[in-house]
C-alpha positions as CSV (number, residue, x, y, z in Angstrom):
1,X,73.8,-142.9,35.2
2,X,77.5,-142.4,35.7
3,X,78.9,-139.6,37.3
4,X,80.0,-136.5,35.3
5,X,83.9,-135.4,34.7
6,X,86.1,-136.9,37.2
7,X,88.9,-134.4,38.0
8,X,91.3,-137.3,38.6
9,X,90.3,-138.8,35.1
10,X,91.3,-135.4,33.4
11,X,94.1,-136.5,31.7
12,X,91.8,-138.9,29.8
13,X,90.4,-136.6,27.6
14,X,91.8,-135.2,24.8
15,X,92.8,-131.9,24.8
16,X,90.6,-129.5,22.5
17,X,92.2,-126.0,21.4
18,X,94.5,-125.1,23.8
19,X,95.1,-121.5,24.6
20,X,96.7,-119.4,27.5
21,X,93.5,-117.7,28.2
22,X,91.3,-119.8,29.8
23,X,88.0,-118.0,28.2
24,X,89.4,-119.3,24.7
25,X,90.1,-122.8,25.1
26,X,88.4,-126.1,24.8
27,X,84.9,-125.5,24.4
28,X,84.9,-121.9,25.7
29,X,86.4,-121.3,21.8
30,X,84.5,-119.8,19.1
31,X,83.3,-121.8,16.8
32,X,84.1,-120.8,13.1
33,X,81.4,-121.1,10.9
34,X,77.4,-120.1,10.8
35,X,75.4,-123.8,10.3
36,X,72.0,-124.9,9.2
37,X,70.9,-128.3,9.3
38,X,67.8,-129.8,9.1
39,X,66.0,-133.2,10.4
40,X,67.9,-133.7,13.3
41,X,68.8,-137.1,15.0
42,X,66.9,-137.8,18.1
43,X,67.4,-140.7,20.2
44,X,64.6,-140.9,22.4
45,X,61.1,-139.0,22.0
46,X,60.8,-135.2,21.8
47,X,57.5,-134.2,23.9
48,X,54.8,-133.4,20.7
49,X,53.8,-130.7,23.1
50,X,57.1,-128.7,22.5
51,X,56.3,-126.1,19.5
52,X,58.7,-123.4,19.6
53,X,62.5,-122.8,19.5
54,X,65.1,-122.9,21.9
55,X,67.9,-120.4,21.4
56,X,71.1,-119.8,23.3
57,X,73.1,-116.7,23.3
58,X,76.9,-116.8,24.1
59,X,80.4,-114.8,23.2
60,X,82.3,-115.9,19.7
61,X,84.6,-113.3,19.1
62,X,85.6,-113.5,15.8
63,X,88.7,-112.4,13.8
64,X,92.1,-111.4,15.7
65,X,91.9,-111.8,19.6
66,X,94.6,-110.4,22.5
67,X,94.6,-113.9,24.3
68,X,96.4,-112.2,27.3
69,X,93.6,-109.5,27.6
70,X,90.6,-110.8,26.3
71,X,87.6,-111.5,28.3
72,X,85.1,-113.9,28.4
73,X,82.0,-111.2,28.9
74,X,83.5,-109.7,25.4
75,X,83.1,-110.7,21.7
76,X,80.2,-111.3,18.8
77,X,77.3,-112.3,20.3
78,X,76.2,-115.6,18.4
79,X,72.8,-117.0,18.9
80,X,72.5,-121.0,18.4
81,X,69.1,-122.4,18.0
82,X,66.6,-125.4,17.7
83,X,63.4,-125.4,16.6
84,X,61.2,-128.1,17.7
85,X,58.0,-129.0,16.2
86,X,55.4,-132.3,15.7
87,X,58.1,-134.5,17.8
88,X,60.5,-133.2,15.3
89,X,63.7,-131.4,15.0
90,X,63.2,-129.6,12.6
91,X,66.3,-127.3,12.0
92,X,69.2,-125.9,14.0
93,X,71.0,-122.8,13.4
94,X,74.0,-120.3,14.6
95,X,73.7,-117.2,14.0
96,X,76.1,-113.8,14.4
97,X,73.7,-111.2,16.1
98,X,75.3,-108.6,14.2
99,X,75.5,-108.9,10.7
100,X,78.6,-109.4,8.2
101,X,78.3,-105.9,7.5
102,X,78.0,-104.4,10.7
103,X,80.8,-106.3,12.2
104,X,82.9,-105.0,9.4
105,X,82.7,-101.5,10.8
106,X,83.4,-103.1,14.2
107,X,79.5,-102.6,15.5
108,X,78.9,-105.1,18.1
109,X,76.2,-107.8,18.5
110,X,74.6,-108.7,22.0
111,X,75.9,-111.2,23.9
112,X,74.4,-112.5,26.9
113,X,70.6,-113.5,26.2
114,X,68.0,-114.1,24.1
115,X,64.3,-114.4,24.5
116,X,60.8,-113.9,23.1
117,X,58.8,-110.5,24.3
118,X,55.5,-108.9,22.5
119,X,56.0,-110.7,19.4
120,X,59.8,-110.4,19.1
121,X,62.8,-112.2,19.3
122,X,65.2,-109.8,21.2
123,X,69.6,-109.9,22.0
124,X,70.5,-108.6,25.4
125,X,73.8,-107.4,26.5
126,X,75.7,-107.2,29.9
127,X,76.5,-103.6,30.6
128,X,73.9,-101.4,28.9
129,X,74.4,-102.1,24.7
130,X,71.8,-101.9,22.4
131,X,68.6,-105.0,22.2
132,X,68.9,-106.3,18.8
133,X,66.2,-108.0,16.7
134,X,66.6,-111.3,15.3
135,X,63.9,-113.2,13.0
136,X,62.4,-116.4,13.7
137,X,65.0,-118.2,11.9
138,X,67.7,-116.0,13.7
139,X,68.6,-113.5,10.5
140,X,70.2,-110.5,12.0
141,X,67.9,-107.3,12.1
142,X,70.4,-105.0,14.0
143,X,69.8,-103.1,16.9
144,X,66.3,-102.1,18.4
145,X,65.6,-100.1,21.2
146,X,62.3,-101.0,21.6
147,X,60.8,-99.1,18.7
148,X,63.1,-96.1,19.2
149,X,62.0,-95.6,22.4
150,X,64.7,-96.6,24.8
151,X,66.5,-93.6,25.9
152,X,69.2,-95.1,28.0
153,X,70.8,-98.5,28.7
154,X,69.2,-101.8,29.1
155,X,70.3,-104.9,30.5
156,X,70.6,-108.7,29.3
157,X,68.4,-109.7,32.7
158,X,64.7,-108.7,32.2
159,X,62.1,-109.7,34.5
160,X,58.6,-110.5,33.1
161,X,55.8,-109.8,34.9
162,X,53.0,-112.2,33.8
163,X,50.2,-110.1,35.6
164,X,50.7,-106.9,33.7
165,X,52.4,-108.2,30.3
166,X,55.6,-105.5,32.0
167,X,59.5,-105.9,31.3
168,X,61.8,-105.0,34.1
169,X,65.2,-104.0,34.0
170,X,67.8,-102.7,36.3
171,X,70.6,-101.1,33.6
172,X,74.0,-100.3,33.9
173,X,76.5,-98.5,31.3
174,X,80.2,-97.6,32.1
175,X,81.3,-94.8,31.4
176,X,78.0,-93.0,30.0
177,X,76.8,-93.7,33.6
178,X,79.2,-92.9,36.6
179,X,77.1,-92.0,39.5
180,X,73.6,-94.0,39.0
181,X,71.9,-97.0,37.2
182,X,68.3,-96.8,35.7
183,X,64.9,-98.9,36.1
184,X,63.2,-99.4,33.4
185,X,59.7,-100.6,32.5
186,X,58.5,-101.9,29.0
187,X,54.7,-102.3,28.2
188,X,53.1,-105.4,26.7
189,X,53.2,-103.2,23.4
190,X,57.5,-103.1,23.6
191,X,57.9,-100.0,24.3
192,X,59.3,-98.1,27.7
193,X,56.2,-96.9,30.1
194,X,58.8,-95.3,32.2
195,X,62.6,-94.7,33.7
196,X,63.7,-94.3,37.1
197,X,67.0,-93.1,38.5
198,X,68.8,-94.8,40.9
199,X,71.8,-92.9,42.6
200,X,74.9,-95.0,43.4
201,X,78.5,-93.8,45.1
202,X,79.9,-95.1,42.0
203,X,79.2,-97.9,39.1
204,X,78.8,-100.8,40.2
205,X,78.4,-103.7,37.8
206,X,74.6,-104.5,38.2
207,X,74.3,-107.9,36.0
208,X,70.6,-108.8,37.3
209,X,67.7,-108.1,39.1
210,X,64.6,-109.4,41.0
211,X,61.1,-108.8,40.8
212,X,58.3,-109.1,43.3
213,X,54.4,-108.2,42.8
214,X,56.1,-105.3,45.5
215,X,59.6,-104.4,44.9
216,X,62.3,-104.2,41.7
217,X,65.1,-105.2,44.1
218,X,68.4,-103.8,43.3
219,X,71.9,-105.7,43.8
220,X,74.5,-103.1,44.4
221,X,77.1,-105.2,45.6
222,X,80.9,-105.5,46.0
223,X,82.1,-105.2,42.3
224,X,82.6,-101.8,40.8
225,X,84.4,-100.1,38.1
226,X,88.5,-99.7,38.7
227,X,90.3,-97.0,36.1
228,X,93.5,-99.0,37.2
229,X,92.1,-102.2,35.9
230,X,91.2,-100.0,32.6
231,X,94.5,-97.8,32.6
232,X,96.5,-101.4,33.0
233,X,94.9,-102.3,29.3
234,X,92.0,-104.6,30.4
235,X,89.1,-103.9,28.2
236,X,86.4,-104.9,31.2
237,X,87.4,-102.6,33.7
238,X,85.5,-104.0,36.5
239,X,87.1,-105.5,39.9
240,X,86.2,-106.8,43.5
241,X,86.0,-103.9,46.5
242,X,86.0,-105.8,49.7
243,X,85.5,-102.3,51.5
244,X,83.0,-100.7,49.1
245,X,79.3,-100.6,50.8
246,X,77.6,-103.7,50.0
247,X,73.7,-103.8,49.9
248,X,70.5,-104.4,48.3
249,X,67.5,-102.2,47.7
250,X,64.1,-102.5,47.8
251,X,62.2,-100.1,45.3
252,X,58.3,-99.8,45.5
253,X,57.7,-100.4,41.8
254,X,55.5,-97.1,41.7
255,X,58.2,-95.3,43.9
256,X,60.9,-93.1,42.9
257,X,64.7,-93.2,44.5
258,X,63.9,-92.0,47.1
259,X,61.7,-94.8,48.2
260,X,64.3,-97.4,47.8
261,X,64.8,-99.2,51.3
262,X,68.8,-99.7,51.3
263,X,69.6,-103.1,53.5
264,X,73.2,-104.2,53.8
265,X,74.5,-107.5,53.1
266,X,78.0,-109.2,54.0
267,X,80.7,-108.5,50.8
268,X,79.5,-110.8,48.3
269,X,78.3,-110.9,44.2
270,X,75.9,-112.4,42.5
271,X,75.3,-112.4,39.4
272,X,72.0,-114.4,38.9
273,X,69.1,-114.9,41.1
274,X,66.8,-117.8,41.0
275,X,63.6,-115.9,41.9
276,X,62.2,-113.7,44.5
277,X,58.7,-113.2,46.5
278,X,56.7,-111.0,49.1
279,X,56.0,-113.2,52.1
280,X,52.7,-112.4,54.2
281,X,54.1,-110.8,56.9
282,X,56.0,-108.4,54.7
283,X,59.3,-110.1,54.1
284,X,61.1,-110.1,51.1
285,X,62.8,-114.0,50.0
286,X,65.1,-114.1,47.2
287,X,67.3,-117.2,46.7
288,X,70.9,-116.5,44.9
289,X,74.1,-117.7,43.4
290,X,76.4,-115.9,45.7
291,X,80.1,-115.9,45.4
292,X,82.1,-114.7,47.6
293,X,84.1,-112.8,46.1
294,X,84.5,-112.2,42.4
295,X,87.4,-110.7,39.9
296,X,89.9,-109.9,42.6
297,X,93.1,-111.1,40.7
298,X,91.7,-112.7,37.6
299,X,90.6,-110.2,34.8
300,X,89.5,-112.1,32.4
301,X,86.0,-114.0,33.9
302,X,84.6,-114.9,37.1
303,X,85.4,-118.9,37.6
304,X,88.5,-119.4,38.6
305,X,88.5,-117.7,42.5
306,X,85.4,-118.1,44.6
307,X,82.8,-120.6,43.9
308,X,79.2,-119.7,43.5
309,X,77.0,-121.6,46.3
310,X,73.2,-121.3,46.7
311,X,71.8,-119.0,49.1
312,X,68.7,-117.7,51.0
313,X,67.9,-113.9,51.3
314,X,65.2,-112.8,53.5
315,X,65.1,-109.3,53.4
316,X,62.9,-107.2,55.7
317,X,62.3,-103.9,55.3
318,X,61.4,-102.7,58.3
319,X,64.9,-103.4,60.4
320,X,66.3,-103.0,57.2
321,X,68.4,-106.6,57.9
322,X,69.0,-109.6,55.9
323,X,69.3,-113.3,56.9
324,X,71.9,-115.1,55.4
325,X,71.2,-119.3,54.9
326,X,73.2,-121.5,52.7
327,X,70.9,-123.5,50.6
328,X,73.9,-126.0,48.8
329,X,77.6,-126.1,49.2
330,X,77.8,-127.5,45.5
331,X,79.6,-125.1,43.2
332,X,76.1,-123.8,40.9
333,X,75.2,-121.2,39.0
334,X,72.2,-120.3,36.0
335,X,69.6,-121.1,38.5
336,X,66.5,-121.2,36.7
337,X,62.4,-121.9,37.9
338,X,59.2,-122.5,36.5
339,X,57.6,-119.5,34.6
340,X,54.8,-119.8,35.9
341,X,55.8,-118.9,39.7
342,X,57.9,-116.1,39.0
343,X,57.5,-113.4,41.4
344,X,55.4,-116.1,43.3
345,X,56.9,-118.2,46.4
346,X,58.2,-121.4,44.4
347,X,59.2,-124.8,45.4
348,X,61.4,-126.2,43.2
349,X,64.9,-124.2,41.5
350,X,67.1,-125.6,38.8
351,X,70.9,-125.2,39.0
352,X,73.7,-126.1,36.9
353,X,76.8,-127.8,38.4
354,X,79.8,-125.6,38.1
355,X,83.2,-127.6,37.3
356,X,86.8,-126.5,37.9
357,X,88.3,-124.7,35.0
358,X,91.0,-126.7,34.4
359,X,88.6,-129.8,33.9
360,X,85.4,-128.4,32.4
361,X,82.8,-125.9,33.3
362,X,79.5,-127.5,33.6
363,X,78.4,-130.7,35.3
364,X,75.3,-132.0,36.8
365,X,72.0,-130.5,36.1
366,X,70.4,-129.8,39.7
367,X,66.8,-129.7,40.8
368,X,66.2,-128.5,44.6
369,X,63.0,-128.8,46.6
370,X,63.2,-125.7,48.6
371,X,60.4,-127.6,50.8
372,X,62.0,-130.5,51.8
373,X,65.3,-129.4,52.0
374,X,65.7,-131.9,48.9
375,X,68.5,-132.1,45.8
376,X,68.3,-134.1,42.9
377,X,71.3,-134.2,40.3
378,X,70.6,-135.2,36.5
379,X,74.0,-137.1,35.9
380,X,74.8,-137.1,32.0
381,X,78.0,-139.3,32.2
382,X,81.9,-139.1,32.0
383,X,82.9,-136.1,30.2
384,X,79.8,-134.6,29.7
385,X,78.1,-131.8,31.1
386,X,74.6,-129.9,30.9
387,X,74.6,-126.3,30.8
388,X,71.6,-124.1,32.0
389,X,68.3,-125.6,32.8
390,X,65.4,-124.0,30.5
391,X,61.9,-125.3,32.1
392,X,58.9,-125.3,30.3
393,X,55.5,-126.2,31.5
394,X,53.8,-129.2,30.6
395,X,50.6,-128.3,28.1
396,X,47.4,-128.9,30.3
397,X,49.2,-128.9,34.0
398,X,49.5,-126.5,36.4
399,X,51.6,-128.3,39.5
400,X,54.6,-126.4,39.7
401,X,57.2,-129.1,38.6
402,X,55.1,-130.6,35.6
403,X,57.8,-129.3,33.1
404,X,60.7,-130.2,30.5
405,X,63.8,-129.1,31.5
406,X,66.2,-128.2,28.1
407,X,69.7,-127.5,28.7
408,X,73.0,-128.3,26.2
409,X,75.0,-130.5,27.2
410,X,78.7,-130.7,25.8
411,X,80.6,-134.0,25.6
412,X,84.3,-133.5,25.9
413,X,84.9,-136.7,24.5
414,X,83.5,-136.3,21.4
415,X,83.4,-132.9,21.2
416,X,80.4,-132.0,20.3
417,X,76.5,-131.2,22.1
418,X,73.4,-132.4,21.9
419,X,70.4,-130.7,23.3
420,X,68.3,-132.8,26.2
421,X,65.0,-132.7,27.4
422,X,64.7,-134.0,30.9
423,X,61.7,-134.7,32.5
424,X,61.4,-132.2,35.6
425,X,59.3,-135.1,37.6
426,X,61.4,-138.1,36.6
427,X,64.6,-136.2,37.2
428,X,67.2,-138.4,37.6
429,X,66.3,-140.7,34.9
430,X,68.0,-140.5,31.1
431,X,66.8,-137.3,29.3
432,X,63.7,-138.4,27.0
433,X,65.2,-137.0,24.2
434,X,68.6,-136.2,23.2
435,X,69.1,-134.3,19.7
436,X,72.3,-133.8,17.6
437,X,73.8,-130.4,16.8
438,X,75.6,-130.6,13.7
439,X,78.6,-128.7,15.8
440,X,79.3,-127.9,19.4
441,X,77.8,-125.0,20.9
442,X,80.4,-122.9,23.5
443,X,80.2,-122.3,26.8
444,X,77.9,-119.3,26.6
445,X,75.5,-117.7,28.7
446,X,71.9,-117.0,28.6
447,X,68.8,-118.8,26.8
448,X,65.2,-119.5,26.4
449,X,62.5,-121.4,25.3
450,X,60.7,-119.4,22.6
451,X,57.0,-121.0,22.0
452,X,55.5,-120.2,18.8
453,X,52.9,-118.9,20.4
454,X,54.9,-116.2,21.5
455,X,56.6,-115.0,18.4
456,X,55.0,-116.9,15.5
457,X,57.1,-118.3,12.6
458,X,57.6,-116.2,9.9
């Protein structure tokens, strides 16, 4: 195929909504009206194996907007979806996460994610806001704390642990938390087993975590809460401390605090990690999107400084010292892996292309054999770009990259998106399905494929 967005061919492109924010314009703007369509178009063939939805969660801020101060991590949360069933598409919908009502009285809506857990289709926030329900055809059920009994913050990063049937969460909440961040365990039934403390110097902005069949590994890293940001009007008051203690923590997940084995890491953030294992000689690997640095001038998102690269972490706990490697060069982020060898040493990771800002944001989709050394890039064409990589498992296979790979992809030339499904072992070839949305879907964040097994139409 040809190769994505050419900076040089920018000026080729239409330009789509303009706006002095960079968070607002083009397809980063909200789009203005809940949809439901049904039937799809698909060119191609959608695997008959794929019964379930796929749902992405993303900003839309919705009536007036600063556009000097507003940031990208801010606004309705608005969950767009697809449910796939029989080879079919059979609907697509966007959905507010909070309802008509609620937003009336300025009550918020998560965000960032969205995902399927003991039955339930669950909204996740950055920062330590409420989990809110949604139905299987994404009807707003307000917030839930996990059946009332969720005492503090949660986070829109999760962990599942397929062993146990556990949720893990490493939350953080400015300014109802100042001097620590909390770990928190839900049961297969969805609700919390238990919370653990964490002290930190200050609040750091803590947007993941990883999970090993040892250690809830904490990322306490170089970006922290500023009250000069806030005082100066900013509504995300967070910003990069080069000086600030930079680290990462290894918690026994039966241990308390205390137990946590602190190892310090070169100034960096990440935001997302790929996926993270126990090696046999008692080791810790954890591959990340590391950025150098992260919100040190701009204050309203995190692409237009540092680039996110792919990076190895081997953390050992006993010198208490980290080893550095650089995976890829290539500007990536939403790195995603195979369910099935989560907290597992994997193979293969999925990445999505990051583009510059004044071009587009998303390019190639990118599929790396951590083995070999290996990349290969799913190309979608001029103008276009695919978004995060959702991988499913192939019914009745177990090798680690028999899988569909489901990501958006926008088309600046048209303006619109269609959702792909790429075959994980025939990588670089055309998707083997591509299916219309009856509008664009925004640059957003988090997703998921939802199976029906897991929370059964209604």
């Amino acid at each position: 195929m040809t190769d994505t967005l050419d900076p040089a061919a920018a000026d080729a492109l239409p330009t789509r909504r303009p706006s002095a924010n960079p968070y607002l314009g083009g397809n980063f703007a909200p789009v203005a009206e809940e949809v439901t369509a049904f039937d799809l178009p698909v060119a191609g063939a959608i695997p008959v194996e794929l019964e379930g939805r796929w749902l992405r969660n993303g900003p839309n801020p919705d009536g007036a907007i600063d556009e000097a101060m507003h940031h990208w991590f801010l606004g309705q949360g608005m969950v767009h979806g697809v449910r796939l069933d029989g080879g079919r598409a059979r609907w697509y919908r966007n959905r507010y996460v909070a309802s008509a009502s609620d937003r009336s009285h300025g009550r918020f809506g998560a965000n960032t994610s969205v995902g399927g857990f003991a039955g339930t289709t669950w909204a996740m926030v950055e920062g330590g806001g409420d989990p809110c329900e949604m139905g299987y055809e994404l009807d707003p059920l307000g917030a839930n704390r996990f059946h009332g009994t969720l005492d503090g913050p949660f986070t829109a990063h999760p962990k599942y642990d397929p062993r146990t049937g556990e949720l893990h969460s490493m939350n953080y909440r400015w300014p109802d938390l100042v001097d620590h961040i909390e770990y928190t365990v839900v049961g297969p039934d969805g609700r919390v087993a238990r919370t653990t403390p964490i002290p930190v110097p200050d609040m750091p902005m803590v947007h993941d975590m990883s999970l090993t069949e040892r250690y809830a590994i904490v990322y306490d890293l170089s970006v922290t809460v500023d009250l000069d940001v806030f005082g100066a009007g900013y509504p995300f008051p967070f910003t990069w401390d080069g000086d600030r203690p930079c680290r990462v923590g290894l918690l026994p997940r039966d241990g308390v605090a205390d137990d946590v084995i602190w190892c310090d890491v070169d100034p960096c953030y990440v935001f997302h990690p790929l996926n993270a294992y126990d090696t046999v000689d008692g080791k810790v690997v954890v591959d990340v999107c590391r950025y150098a640095d992260m919100m040190v001038d701009d204050r309203l998102g995190p692409f237009t400084e540092s680039p996110p690269t792919l990076d190895r972490w081997v953390i050992d706990p006993l010198s208490r010292r980290v080893a550095e490697t650089r995976i890829d060069d290539m500007p990536q982020e939403f790195p995603r892996h195979d369910p099935r060898v989560g907290l597992r040493e994997h193979r293969y990771g999925y990445t999505s292309q990051i583009k510059p800002m004044e071009v587009d944001l998303h390019g190639a989709i990118n599929k790396h054999d951590l083995v070999s050394g290996g990349v290969e890039r799913h190309e979608f064409g001029f103008g276009r770009g695919g978004a995060e990589p959702v991988v499913v498992p192939k019914a009745d296979r177990t090798e680690e990259d028999a899988a569909w790979v489901l990501t958006v992809v926008y088309d600046a030339t048209t303006d619109s998106s269609e959702l792909h499904v790429v075959d994980a072992e025939d990588f670089t070839a055309p998707a083997v399905a591509r299916i219309a949305l009856p509008q664009r879907v925004p640059f957003g964040f988090h997703g998921a494929w939802v199976p029906d097994t897991s929370v059964a139409p209604s």
